[in-house]
N, C-alpha and C positions, 0 to 999 in steps of 0.2 A: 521401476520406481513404484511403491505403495504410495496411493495416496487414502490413509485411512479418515472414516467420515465421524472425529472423533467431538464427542458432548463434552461438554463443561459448564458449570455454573454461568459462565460469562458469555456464555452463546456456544454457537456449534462452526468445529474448526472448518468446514468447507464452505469456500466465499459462495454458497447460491444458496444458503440460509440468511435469513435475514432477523434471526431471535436476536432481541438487544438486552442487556439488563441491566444496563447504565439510565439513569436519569435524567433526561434529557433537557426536562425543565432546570435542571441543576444545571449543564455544561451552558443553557441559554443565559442565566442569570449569573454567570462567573464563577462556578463552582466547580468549574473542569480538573481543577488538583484535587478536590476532596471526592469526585464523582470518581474520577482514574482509580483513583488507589483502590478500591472494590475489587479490581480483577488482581492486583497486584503478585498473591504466590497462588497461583491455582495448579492443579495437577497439571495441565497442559502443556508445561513447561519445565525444564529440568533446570534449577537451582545452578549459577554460575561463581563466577570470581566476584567479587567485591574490593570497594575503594573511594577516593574520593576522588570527583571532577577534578581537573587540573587546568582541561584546554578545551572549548570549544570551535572547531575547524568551520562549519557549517552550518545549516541545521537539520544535518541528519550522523555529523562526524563528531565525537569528541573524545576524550581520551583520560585515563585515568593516573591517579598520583603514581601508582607501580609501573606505567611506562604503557600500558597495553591501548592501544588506539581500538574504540568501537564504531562500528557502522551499527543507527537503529533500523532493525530487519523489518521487514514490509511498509515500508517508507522512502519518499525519493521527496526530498526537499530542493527548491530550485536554489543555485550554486552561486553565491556572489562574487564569484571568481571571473577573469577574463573580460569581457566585455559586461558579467555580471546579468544574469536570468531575471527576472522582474520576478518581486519579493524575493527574491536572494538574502539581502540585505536584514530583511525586516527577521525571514525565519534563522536566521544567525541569532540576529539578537535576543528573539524569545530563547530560543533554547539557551545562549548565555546566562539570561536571568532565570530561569529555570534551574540550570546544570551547575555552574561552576559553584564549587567548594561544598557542592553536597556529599553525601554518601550513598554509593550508589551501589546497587545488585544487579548484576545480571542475569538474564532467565535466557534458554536457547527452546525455539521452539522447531528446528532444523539446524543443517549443517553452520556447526560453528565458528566455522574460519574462510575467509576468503583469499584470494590468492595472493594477497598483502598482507596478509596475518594479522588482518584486522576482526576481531570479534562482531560476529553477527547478532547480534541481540536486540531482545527486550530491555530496557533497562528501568529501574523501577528507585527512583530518589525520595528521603528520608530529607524532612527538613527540619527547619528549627526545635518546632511544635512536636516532631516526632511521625507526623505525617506524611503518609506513602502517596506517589505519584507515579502513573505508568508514562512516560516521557515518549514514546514512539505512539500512544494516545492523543495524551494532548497534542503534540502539532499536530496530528489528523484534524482534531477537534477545535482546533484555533484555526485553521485554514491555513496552513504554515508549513503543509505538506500533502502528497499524495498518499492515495496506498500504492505501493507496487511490490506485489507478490515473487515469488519464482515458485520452481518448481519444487527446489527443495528445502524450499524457507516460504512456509506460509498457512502455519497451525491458527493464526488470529485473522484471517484475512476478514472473515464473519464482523466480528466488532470491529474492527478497522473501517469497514463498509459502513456501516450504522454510524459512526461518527461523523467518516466523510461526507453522506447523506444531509446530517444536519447542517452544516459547517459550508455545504453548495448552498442549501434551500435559502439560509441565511445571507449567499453572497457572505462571507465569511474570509477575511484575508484573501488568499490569493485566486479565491473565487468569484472576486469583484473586477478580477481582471481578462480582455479578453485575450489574452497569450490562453488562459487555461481554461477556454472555453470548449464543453464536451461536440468533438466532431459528428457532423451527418452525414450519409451517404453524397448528399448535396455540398457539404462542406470540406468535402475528402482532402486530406492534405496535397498539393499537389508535386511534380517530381524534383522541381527547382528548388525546395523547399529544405532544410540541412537534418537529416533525421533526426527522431526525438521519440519522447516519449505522450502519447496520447491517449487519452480515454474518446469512444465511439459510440454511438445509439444509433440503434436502429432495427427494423425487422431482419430478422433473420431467417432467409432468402432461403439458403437450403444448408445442409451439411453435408461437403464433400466426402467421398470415399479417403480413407488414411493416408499421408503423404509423406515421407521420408521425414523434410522438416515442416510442423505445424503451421499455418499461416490463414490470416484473416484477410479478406477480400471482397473490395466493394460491388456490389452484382445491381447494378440501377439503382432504384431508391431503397436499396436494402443492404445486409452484411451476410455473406456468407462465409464457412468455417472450415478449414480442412484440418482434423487433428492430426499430430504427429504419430506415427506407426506405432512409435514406442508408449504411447499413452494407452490405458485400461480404459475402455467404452463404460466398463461396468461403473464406472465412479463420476459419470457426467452428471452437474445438474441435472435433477428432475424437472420435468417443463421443459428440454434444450427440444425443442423441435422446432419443424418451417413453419414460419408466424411468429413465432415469438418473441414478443421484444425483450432485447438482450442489451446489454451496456459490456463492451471491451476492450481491453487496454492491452497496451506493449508496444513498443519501438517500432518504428517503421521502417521500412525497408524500401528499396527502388530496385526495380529489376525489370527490365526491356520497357523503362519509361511509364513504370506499374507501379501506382506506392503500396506497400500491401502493410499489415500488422505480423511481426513473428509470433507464435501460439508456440506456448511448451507446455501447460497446463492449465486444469478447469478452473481453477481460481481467478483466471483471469479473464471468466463470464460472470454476468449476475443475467439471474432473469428477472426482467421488471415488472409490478402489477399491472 
């Protein structure tokens, strides 16, 4: 797998850049549709299907008038399904009023399709007024979702991060809640606990030698990191060494009574100031 360390206007596509070029003062004062739509058709993304909302499932699922159901790519919105995720509810709803009966483009910034034949995308909606919106933006920026990267879906991880940043600092939606409060080595999820998806802070302890499958691992008051074999050294964050505060995410995992983080790629570090 390449992961190329590609520039654009909108920031820089690997998540341990932290260039923003959105307005911040803008998404603070309610201006988060006219501030998104800036990054809207950038090179960084190859030009998709188009259509108009039909259905919104979740708020990260919805689906278009020609039948095609979308997942928005580097995003996980908590799911109002089943017993129902806390802000489930609420990021359905924004993205309803956001989405439905727009006209919508989709941009791919990696693999297109997942194993439901659902489109992975960016999607980018046109409203009354004519004005563009990047929709896997805004609920970053409304606090109405995570980032969550993969490995082969995660050209925006960069701006994605710079949104989510503000949208914490703010307590911002579902960052006022402590379901989605960022863990510490002291707060480690424990093994009773149903996996999920987390974000982590903390010093970063040491970086182990390469391990079949990648995986993050609490080492006392610190994080340490063993990357996948399959992963290129050469494309780590600048800064990733022992000391360093780092923030990382991904599902957790339980093994011999261990809860650890799966690691597939560097997107899924930031180093912190």
């Amino acid at each position: 797998m390449s992961y190329a360390d590609e520039k654009t206007s909108c920031g820089k596509g690997m998540g341990h850049h932290r260039e923003e070029h959105v307005d911040r003062r803008v998404l603070m004062m309610g201006g988060a549709a006219a501030a998104l739509g800036a990054c809207a058709r950038e090179a960084d993304l190859r030009r998709g299907e188009s259509g108009r909302i039909a259905n919104v499932s979740d708020g990260d699922l919805l689906a278009l008038d020609t039948g095609q159901r979308v997942r928005l790519a580097e995003i996980e919105a908590p799911s109002p399904y089943g017993e129902g995720a806390p802000y489930g509810e609420e990021a359905r709803d924004l993205l309803q009023r956001e989405a439905i009966g727009r006209t919508a483009t989709l941009y791919y910034g990696g693999v297109s399709r997942d194993r439901y034949d659902r489109a992975l995308a960016h999607v980018f909606v046109t409203d009354e007024v004519g004005r563009s919106t990047w929709l896997n933006g805004l609920m970053i920026a409304q606090g109405a979702a995570r980032v969550r990267t993969y490995a082969d879906n995660a050209a925006r991880a960069a701006q994605l991060y710079a949104l989510e940043d503000t949208a914490r600092a703010n307590a911002q939606g579902l960052w006022a809640l402590e379901a989605y409060r960022i863990r510490s080595p002291s707060d480690w999820p424990k093994a009773d606990e149903p996996r999920a998806f987390i974000i982590a802070e903390g010093r970063l302890a040491a970086i182990d030698p390469a391990e079949r499958y990648g995986v993050i691992r609490r080492d006392g008051d610190g994080l340490r990191l063993a990357p996948p074999a399959s992963l290129d050294a050469a494309f780590a964050p600048a800064g990733l060494l022992a000391g360093a505060a780092v923030r990382m995410r991904g599902r957790t995992r339980i093994t011999d009574d261990a809860v650890t983080i799966d690691f597939s790629h560097w997107q899924q570090v930031e180093i912190l100031a």
